[in-house]
DOKE-132964 format. One line per 5 residues: number of its first residue (from 1); for each residue x, y, z of N, C-alpha, C. Coordinates in Angstrom, 3 decimals. Atoms other than C-alpha are relative to their C-alpha. Layout:
! DOKE-132964
NUM) X,Y,Z,X,Y,Z,X,Y,Z ~ ...
This chain:
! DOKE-132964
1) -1.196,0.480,-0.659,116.817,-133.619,-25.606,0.226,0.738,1.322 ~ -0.127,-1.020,-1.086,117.045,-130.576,-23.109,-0.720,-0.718,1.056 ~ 0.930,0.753,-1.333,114.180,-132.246,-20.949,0.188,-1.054,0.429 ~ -0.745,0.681,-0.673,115.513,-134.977,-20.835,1.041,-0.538,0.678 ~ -1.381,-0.085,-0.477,118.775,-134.435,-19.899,-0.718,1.089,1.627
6) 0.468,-0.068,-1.479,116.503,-132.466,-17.077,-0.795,-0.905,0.864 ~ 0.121,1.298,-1.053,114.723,-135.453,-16.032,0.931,-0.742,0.700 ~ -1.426,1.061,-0.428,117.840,-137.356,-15.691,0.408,0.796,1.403 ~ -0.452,-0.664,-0.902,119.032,-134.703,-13.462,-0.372,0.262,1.391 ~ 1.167,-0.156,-0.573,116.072,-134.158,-11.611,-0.279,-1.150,1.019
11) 0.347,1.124,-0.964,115.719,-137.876,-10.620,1.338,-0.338,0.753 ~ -1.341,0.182,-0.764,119.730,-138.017,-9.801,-0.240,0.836,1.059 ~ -0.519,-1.021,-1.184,119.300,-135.230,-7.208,-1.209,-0.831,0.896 ~ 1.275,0.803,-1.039,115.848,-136.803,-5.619,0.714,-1.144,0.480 ~ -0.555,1.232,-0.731,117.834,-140.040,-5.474,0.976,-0.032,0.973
16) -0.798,-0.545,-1.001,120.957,-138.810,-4.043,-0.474,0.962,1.360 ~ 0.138,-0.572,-1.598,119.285,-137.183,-0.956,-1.138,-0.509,0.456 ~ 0.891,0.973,-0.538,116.703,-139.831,-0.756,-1.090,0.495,0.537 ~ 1.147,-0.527,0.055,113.191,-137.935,-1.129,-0.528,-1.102,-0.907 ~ 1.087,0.775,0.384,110.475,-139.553,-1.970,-0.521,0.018,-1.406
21) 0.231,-0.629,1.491,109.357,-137.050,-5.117,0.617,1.190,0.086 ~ -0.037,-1.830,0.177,110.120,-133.569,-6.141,-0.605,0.789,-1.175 ~ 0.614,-0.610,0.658,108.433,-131.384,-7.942,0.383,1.609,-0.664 ~ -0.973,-1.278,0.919,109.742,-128.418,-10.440,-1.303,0.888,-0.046 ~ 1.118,-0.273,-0.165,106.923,-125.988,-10.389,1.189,1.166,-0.784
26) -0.663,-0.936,0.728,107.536,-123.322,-13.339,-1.482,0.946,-0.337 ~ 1.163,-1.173,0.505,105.547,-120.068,-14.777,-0.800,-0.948,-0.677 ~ 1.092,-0.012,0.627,102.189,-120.881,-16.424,-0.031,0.523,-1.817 ~ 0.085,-0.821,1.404,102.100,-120.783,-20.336,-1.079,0.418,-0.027 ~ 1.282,-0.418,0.447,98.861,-119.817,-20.250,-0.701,0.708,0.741
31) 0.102,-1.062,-1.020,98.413,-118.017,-17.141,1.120,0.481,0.289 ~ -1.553,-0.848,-0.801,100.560,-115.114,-16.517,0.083,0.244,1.438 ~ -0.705,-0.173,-1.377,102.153,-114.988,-13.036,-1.221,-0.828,0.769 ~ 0.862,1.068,-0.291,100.860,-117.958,-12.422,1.020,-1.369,-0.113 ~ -0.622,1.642,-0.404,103.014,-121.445,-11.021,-0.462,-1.160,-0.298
36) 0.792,1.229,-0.034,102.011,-124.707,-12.585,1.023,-1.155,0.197 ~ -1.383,1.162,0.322,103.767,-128.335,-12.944,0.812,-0.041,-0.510 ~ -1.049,0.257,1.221,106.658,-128.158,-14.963,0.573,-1.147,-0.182 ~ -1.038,1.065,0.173,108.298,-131.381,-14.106,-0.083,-0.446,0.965 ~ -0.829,1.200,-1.248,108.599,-134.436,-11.374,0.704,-1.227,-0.384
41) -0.143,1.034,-0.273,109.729,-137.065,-10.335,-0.081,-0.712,0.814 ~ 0.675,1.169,-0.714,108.304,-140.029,-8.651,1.264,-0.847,0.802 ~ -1.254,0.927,-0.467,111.297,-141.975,-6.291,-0.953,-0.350,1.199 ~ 0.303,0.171,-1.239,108.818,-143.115,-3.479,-0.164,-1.703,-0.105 ~ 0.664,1.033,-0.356,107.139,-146.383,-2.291,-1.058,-0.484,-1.345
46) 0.575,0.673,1.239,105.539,-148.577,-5.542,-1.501,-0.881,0.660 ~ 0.533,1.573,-0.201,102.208,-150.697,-4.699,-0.564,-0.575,-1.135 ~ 0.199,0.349,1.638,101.566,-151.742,-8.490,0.918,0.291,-0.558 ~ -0.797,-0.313,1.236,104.222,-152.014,-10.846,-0.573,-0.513,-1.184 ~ 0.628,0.342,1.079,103.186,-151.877,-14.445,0.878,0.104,-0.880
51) -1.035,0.329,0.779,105.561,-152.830,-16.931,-0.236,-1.223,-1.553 ~ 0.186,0.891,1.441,105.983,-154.076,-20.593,0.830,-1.463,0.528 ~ -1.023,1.785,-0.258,106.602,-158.153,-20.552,0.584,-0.225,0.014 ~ -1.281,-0.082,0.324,109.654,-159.088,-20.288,1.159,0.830,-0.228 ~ -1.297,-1.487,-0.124,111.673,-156.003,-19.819,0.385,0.189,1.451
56) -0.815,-0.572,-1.480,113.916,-155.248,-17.379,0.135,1.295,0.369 ~ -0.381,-1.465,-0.315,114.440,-152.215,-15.908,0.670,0.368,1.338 ~ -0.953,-0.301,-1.129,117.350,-150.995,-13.621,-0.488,1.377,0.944 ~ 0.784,-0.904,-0.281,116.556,-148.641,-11.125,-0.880,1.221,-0.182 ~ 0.178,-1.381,1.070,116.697,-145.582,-12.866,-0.859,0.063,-0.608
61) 1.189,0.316,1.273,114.354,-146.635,-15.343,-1.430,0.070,0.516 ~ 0.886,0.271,-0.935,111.740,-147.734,-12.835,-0.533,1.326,0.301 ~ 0.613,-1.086,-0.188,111.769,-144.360,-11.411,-0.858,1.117,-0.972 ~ 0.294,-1.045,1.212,111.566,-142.274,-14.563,-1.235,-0.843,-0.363 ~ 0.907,0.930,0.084,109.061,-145.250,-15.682,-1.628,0.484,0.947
66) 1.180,-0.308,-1.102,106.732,-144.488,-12.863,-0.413,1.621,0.127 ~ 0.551,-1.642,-0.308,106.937,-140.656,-12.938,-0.743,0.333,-1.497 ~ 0.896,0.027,1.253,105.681,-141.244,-16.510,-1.615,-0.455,-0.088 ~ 1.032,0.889,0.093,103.266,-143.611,-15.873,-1.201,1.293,1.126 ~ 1.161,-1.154,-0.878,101.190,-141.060,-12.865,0.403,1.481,-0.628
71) 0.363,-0.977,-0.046,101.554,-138.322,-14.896,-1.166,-0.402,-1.274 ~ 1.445,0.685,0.942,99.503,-140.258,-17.856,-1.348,-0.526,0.877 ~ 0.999,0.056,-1.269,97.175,-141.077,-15.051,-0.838,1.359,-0.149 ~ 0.492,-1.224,-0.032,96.695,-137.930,-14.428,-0.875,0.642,-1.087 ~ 0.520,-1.097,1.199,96.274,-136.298,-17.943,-1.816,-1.297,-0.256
76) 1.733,0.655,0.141,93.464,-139.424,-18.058,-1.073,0.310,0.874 ~ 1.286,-1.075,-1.305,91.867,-138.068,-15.136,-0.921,0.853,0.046 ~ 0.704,-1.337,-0.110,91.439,-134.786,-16.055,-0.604,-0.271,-1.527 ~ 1.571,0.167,1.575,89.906,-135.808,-19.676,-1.203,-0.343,0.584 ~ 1.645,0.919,-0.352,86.993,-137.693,-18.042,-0.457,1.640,1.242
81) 0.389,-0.850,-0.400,86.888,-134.479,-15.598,-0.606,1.341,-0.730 ~ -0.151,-0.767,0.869,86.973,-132.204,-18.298,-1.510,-0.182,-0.934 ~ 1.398,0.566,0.494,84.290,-134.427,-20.201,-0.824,-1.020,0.467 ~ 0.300,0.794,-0.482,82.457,-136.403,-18.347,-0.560,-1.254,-0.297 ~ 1.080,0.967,0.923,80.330,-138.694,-20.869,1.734,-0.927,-0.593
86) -1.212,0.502,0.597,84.271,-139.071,-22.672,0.521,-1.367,1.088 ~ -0.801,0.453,-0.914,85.392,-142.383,-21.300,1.329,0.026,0.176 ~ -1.373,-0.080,-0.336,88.595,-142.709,-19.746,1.256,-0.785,-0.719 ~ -0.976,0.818,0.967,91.638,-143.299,-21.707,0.440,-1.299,0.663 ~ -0.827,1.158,-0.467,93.613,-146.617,-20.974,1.506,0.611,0.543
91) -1.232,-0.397,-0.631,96.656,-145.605,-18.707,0.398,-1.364,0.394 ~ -0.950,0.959,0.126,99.481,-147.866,-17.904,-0.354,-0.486,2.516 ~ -0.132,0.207,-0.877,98.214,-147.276,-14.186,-1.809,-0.146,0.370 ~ 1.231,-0.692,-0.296,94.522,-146.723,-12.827,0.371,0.172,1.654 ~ -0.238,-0.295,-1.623,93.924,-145.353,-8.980,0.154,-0.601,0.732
96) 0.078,1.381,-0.791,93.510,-148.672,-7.606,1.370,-0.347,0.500 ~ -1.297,0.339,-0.162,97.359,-148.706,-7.981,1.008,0.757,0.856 ~ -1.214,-1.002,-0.423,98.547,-145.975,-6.098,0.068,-0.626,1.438 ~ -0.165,-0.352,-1.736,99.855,-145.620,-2.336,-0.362,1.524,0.271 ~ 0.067,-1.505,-0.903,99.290,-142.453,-0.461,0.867,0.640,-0.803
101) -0.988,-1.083,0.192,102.348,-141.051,-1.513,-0.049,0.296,-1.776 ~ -0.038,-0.190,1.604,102.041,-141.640,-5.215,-1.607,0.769,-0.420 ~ 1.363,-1.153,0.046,98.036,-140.064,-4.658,0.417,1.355,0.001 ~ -0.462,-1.267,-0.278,99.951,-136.834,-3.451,0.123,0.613,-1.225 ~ -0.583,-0.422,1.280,102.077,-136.689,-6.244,-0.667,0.413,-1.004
106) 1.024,-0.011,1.151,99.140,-137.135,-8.612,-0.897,1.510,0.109 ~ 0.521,-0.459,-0.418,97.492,-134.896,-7.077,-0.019,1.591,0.185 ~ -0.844,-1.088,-0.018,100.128,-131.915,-6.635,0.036,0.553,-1.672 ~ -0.248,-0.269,1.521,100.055,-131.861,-10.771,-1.297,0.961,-0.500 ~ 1.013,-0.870,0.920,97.043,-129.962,-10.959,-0.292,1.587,1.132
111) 0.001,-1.200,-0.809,97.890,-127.182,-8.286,0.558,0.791,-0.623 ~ -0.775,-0.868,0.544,98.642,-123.764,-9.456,0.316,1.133,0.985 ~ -0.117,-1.086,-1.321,100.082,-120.881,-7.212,0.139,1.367,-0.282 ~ -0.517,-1.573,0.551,99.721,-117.142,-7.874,1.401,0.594,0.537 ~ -1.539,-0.344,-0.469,103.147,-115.715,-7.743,-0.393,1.898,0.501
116) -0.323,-1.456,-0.586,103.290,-112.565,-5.538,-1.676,-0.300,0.942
């Protein structure tokens, strides 16, 4: 419940000052003093929307929707990087779908930053 009551939050503040994404970048469980992804959200430019049939979705949704959808991207990414023979899971997106800005995003999820 906690996380999502920080997504919610997360995408209200990106929306209200009209950024594109933002990105929460927290300690490393697994590397100490070490910055990884903790959390985005996606509010930019769409060129593929992928969506269950017949569902609506109000803005809000869309966004959170989409910051879901490229981070499952992602985690399919790095399996087939990870194993290369493993094919690639089925994601709700493939690369073909992104824009520039949603490549970034994707992209920013696997940067880590030594702290100090």
């Amino acid at each position: 419940m906690l996380l999502e009551n920080f997504k919610e939050q997360l995408a209200l503040s990106v929306r209200s000052i009209q950024w594109s994404y933002a990105i929460f970048w927290s300690t490393s469980s697994t590397q100490p003093l070490v910055l990884s992804w903790g959390e985005g959200y996606y509010n930019g430019d769409i060129k593929t929307r992928k969506t269950s049939q017949g569902v609506e979705l109000n803005f809000d949704q869309i966004g959170l929707q989409r910051s879901e959808q490229l981070r499952e991207l992602y985690k399919s990414l790095k399996a087939v990087e990870a194993s290369p023979q493993t094919k690639r899971r089925s994601a709700a997106l493939s690369p073909e779908d992104l824009t520039d800005t949603e490549w970034y995003y994707l992209v920013c999820m696997s940067f880590v930053f030594n702290i100090g």
